[in-house]
N, C-alpha and C positions, 0 to 999 in steps of 0.2 A: 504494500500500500504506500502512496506518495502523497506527500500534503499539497495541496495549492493555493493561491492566497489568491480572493475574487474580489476586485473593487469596484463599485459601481460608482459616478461623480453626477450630480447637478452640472449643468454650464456654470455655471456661477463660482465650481470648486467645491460646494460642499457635497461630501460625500455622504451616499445615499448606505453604502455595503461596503465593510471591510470585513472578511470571515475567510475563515482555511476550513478548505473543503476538501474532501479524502477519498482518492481513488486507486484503483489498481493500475492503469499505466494512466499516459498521454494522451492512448488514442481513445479511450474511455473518457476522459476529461473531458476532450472536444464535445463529445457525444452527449454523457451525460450531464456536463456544465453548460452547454444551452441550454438542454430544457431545463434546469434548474434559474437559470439568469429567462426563460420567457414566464416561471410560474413566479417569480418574483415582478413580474413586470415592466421590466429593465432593458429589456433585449433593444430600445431607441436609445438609449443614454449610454454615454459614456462608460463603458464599460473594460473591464481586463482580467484575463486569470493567466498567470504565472505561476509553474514549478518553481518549487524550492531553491533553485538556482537562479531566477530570476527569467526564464525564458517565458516567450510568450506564448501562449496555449491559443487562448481565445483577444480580439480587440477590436472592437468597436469605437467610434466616433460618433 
């Protein structure tokens, strides 16, 4: 299992989501941290999930 770290932003900068969410690889991440970021509502907003290492999984503008 790998953690990921999900932020989601207002324009404005204030962040809406910061949470480490916990999957079995990468390509799981993709998959299942959309539909986690469209059941939060979010999937128009500034959004980002990064590996522990700081890579970028998923980003949106």
């Amino acid at each position: 299992m790998e953690n990921f770290r999900f932020t989601a932003f207002e324009k404005t900068g204030e962040i809406l989501f910061d949470e480490v969410w916990t999957f079995e690889s990468e390509e799981i991440a993709k998959v299942e941290g959309q539909k986690q970021i469209e059941e939060k509502g979010v999937e128009e907003k500034t959004h980002r999930l990064v590996n522990s290492s700081g890579k970028l999984v998923l980003f949106h503008i």
